[in-house]
C-alpha positions as CSV (number, residue, x, y, z in Angstrom):
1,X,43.6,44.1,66.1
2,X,43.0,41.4,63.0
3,X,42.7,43.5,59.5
4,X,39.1,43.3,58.5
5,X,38.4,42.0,55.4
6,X,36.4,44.3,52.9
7,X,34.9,43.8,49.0
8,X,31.4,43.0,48.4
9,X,29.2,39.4,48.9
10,X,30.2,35.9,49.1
11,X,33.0,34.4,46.4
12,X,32.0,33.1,43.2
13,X,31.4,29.1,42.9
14,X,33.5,28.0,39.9
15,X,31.2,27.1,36.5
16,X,30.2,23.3,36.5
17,X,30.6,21.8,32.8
18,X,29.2,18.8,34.0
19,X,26.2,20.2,34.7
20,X,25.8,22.0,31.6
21,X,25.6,18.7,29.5
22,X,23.3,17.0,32.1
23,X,21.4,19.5,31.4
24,X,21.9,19.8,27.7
25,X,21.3,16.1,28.2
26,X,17.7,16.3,30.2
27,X,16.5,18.8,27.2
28,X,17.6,16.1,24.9
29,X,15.6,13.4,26.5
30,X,12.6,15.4,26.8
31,X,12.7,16.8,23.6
32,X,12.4,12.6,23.1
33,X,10.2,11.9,25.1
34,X,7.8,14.7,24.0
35,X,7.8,13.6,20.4
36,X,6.9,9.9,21.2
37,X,4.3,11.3,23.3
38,X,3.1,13.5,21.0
39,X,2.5,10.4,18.5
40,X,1.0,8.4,21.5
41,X,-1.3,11.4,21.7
42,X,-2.0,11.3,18.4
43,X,-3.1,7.9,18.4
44,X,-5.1,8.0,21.4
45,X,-7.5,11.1,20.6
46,X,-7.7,11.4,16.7
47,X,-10.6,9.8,15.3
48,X,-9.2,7.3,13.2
49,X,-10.2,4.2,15.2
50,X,-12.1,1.4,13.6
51,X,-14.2,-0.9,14.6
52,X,-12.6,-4.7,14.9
53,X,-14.5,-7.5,15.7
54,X,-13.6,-11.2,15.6
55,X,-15.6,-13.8,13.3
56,X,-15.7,-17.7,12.8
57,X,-13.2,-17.2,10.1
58,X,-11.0,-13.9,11.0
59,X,-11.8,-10.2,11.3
60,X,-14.3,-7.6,10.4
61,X,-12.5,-3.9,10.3
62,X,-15.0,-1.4,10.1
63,X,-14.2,2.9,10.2
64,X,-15.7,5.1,12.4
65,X,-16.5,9.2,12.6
66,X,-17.9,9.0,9.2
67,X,-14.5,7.8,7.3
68,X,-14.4,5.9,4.3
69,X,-12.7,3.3,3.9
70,X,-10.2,3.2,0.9
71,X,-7.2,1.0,-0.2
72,X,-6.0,-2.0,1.9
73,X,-3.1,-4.5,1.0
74,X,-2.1,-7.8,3.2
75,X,1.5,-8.8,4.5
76,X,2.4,-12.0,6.6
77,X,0.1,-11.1,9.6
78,X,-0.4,-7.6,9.5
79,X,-3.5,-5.8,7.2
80,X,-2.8,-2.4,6.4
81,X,-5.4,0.1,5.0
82,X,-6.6,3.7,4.1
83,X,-9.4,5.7,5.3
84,X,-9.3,9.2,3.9
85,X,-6.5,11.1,5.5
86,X,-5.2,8.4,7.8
87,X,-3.0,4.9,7.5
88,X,-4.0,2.1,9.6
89,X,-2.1,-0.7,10.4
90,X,-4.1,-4.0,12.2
91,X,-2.3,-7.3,13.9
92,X,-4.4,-10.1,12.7
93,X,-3.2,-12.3,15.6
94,X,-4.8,-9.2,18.2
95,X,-7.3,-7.5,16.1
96,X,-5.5,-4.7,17.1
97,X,-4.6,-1.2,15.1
98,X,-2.8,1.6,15.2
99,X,-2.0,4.6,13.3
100,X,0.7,4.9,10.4
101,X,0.2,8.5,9.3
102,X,-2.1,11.2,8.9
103,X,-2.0,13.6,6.0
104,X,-2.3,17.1,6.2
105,X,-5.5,18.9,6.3
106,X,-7.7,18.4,3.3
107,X,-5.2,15.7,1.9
108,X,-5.4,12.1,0.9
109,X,-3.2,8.9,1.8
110,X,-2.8,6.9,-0.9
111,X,-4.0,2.8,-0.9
112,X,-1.0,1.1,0.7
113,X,1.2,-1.3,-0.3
114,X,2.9,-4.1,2.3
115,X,5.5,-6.7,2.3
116,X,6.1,-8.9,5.2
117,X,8.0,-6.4,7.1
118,X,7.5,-3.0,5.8
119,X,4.4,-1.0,4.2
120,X,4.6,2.1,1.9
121,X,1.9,4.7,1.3
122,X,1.6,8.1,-0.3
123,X,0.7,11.3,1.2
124,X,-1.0,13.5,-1.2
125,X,-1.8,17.6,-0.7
126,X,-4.9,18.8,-1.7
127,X,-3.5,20.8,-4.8
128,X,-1.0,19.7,-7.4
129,X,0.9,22.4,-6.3
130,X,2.0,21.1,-2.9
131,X,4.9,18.0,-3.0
132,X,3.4,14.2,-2.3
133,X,5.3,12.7,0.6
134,X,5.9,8.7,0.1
135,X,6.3,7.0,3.4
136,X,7.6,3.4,4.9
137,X,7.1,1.8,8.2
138,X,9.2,-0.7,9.4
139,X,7.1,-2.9,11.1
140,X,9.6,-4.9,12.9
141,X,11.0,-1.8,14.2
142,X,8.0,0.5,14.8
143,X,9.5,3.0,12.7
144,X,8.2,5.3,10.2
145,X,10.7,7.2,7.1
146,X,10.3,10.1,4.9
147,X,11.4,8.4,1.8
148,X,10.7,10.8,-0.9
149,X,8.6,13.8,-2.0
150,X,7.4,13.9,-5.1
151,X,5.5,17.0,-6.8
152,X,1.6,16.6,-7.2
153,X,-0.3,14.1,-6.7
154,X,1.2,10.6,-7.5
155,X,0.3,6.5,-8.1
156,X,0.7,4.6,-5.1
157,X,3.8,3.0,-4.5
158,X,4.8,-0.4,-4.3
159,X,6.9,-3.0,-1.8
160,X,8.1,-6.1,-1.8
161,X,10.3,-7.3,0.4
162,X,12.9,-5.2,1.3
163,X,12.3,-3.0,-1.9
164,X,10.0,-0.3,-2.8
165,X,9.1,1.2,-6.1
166,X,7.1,4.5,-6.9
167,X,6.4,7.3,-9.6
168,X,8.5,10.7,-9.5
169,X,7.9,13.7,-11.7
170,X,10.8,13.5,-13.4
171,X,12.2,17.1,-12.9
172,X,15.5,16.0,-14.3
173,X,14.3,14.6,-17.3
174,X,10.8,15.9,-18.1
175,X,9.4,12.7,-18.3
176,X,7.9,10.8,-15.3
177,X,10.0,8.4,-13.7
178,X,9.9,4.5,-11.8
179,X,12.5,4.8,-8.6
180,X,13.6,2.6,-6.1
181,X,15.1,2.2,-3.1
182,X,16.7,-1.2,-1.3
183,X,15.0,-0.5,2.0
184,X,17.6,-2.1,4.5
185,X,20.5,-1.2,2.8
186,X,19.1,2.7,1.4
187,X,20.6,2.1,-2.1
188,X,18.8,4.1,-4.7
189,X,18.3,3.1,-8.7
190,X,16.1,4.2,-11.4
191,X,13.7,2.0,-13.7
192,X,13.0,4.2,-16.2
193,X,10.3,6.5,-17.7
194,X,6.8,5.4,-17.2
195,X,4.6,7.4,-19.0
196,X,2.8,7.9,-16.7
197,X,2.0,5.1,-14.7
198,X,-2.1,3.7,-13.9
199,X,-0.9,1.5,-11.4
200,X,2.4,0.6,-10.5
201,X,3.1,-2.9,-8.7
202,X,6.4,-5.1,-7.6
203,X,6.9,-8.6,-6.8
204,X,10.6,-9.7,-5.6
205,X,12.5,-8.8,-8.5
206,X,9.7,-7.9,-11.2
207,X,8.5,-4.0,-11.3
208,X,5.4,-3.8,-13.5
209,X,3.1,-1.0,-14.3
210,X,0.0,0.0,-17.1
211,X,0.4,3.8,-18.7
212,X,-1.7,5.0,-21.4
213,X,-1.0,5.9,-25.0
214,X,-1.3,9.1,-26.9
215,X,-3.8,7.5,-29.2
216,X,-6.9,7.4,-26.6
217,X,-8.6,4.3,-28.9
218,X,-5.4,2.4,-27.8
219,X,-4.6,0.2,-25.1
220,X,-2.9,0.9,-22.4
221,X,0.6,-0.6,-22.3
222,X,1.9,-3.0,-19.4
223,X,5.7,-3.1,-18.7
224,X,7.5,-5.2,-17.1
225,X,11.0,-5.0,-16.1
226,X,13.3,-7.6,-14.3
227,X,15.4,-5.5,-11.5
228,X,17.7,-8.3,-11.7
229,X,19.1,-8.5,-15.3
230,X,17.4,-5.4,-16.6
231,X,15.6,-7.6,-19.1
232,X,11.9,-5.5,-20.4
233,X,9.0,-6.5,-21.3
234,X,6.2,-4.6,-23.4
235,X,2.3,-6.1,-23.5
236,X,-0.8,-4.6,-24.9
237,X,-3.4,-6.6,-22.5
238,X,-5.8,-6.7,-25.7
239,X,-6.0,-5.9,-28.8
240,X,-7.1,-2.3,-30.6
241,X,-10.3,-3.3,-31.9
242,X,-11.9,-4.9,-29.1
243,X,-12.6,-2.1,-26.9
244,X,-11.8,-3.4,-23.7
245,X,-10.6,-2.0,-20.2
246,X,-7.9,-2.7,-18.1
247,X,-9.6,-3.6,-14.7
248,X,-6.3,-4.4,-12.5
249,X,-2.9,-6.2,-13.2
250,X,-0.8,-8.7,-10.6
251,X,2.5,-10.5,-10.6
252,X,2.6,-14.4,-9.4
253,X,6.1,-15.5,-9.9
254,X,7.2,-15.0,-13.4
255,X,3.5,-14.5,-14.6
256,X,1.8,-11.4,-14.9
257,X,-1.8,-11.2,-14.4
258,X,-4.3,-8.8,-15.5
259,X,-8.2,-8.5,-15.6
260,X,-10.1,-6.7,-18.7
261,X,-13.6,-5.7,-19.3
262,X,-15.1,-6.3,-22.7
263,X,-17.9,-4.4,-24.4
264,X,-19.9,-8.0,-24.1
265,X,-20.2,-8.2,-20.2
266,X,-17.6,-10.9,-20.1
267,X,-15.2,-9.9,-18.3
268,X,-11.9,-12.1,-18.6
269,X,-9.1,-12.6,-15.9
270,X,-5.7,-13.5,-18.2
271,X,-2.2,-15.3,-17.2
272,X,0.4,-14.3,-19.1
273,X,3.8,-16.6,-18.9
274,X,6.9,-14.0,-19.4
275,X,9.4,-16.8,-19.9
276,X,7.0,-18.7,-22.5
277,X,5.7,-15.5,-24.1
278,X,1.8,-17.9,-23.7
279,X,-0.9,-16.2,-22.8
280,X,-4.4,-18.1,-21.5
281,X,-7.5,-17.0,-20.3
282,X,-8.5,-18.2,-16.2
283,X,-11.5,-16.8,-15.6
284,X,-14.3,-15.5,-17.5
285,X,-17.3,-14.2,-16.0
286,X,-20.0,-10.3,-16.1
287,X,-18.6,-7.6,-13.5
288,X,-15.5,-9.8,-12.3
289,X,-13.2,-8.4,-9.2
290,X,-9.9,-7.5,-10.4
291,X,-7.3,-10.5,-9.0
292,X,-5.0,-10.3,-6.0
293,X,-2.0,-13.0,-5.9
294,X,0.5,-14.8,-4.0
295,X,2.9,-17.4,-5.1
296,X,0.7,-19.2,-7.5
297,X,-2.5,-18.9,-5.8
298,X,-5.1,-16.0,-7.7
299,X,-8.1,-15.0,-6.1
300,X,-11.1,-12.8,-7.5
301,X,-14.7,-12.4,-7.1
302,X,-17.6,-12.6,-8.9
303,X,-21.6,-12.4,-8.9
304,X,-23.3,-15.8,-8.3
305,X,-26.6,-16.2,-10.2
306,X,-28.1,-16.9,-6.7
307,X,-27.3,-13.3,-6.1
308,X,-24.0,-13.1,-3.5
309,X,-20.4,-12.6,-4.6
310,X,-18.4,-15.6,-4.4
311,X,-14.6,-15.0,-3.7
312,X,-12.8,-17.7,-5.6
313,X,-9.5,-19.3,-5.4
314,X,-6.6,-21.1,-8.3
315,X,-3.7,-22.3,-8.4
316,X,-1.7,-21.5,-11.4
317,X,0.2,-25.0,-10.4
318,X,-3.0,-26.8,-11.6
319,X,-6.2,-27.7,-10.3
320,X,-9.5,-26.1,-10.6
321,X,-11.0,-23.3,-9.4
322,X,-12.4,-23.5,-6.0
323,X,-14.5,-21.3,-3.4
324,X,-12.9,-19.2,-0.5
325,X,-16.2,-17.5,1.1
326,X,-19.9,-16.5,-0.2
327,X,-20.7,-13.0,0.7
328,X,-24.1,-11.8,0.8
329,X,-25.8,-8.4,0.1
330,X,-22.8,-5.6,-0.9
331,X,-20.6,-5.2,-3.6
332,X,-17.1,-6.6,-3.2
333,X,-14.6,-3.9,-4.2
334,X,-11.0,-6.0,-4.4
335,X,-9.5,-8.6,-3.0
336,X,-6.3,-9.4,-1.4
337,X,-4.3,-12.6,-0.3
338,X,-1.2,-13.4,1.6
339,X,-0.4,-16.7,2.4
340,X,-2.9,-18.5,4.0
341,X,-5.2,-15.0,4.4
342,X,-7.6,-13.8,2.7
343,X,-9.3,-10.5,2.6
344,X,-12.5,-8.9,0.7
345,X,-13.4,-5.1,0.8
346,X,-17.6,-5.0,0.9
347,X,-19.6,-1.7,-0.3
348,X,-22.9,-2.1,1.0
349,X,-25.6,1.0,0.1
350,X,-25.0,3.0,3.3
351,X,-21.4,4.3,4.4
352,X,-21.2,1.8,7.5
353,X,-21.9,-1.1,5.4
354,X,-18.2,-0.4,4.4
355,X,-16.2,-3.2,5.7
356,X,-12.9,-5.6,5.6
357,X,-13.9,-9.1,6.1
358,X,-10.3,-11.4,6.5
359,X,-10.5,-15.4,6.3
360,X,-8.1,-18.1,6.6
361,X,-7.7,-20.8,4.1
362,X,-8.1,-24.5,5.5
């Protein structure tokens, strides 16, 4: 008779590597997946969305929900702005928008800054005692980076280009610090102490920025330093006695541009040639809008005595002044231009008066 086999169940099936890692794999790509939906979800319920509506000459970005609407800066096509936690990013070709960042609860984003290709913003916590993050998006990528946390609550930082400039505490030194980073390539570099920077901007290879004094009855001190040679330059935007306020500073080219208020109501927008070392006065009007630039072209607003704002446009080149748009009713805020846009933030009395008009020049 045949033997009968004995021992328990059917025999083991040999381990399959293979399917480990296409397994390992699949978790991989859902893990993936998950997080890009997760931002798509993000997007698609959070109540950031603004109203955009098309005019004869460009846009008209409203918030909803009840935000406010903060900071905005303009790069090649693309508007970027700030309405209390959130970053928003509109396509001026599509009027459409989408969402940069959020900051945690109770926090603030920080206005934005934008070059052609990639925008920078701050994160700031709710307490001092919670790290700032600074952010970049890459908008020819889609991307967004952690570039840097900083402790407290920081200035803004700054872009141009491929480069991007903004205020750390210092821990190292004790002192508050300008750093940078080469965006595309990640090198790093330090510009030096600040002293606490007002307002930090950059413009290709100039990094400039207003800090206070210890003296309170002096003014404020502008720096400006060339990344390129390390050359530095030190201006007091006025002097001692006048009691004045700085109202906003700019970079066109090699000139620096600032705006200051005067205890006589006439406010004065000033060009100040680094190369030269010749300062003269552009514009002089009562409750002017500090000055956005590009190239050589400065634009500002200011009350008309038939009761609008006038945005207004020069060319450092030459020429006179000349009108941009005529806005009615509202209070312009600030101004920004890039290339042949331009953009004005209105206050009106109520919240959803709040608005971004854009235009484009003829």
């Amino acid at each position: 008779m045949p033997e009968q086999l004995t021992g328990g169940g059917a025999p083991e099936r040999p381990h399959s590597w293979v399917q480990a890692l296409l397994v390992s794999g699949l978790i991989l790509l859902v893990g993936a997946v998950l997080g890009a939906a997760g931002f798509v979800f993000e997007q698609s319920r959070a109540t950031w969305r603004p109203q955009v509506s098309a005019t004869s000459a460009g846009w008209r970005i409203s918030t909803s929900h009840g935000l406010q609407l903060g900071g905005s800066a303009l790069g090649g096509d693309h508007l970027c702005w700030e309405a209390g936690p959130f970053t928003l990013l509109t396509d001026l070709r599509s009027g459409k928008s989408r969402l940069l960042g959020a900051a945690a609860s109770a926090g603030n984003a920080s206005a934005p800054s934008m070059s052609d290709r990639f925008v920078v913003w701050l994160e700031a916590p709710a307490s001092d005692a919670r790290d700032a993050v600074v952010w970049v998006f890459d908008i020819s990528r889609g991307r967004r980076a952690r570039l840097e946390d900083v402790q407290g609550i920081s200035r803004s930082p700054a872009v141009s280009g491929t480069t991007a400039v903004w205020e750390a505490d210092g821990a190292e030194t004790g002192a508050p610090q300008i750093r940078g980073v080469d965006l595309v390539t990640g090198r790093r570099f330090s510009v030096g102490e600040s002293g606490g920077a007002r307002e930090l901007i950059i413009s290709g290879t100039l990094v400039a920025w207003a800090a206070g004094r210890p003296d309170p009855a002096a003014p404020p001190l502008i720096t400006v330093v060339d990344l390129a040679d390390g050359r530095r330059w030190s201006i007091a935007p006025y002097p001692q006695n006048q009691g004045s306020d700085l109202l906003g500073i700019a970079l066109a080219g090699r000139t620096l541009i600032w705006a200051r208020a005067t205890a006589a109501r006439a406010d004065q927008i000033l060009a100040y040639d680094l190369d030269r070392t010749a300062v003269r006065a552009i514009a002089q009007a009562a409750d002017l809008v500090p000055p956005a630039v590009d190239g050589d072209l400065v634009v500002w607003a200011q009350p008309s005595t038939e009761g609008d704002t006038r945005v207004i446009g020069l060319r450092l080149s030459g020429g006179d002044p000349f009108p941009i748009a005529r806005v009615p009713g509202g209070s312009v805020r600030s101004v920004l231009v890039s290339g042949k846009t331009v953009a004005w933030h209105v206050a009106g009395a109520l919240l959803f008066d709040t608005y971004l008009q854009t235009a484009r020049l003829p």
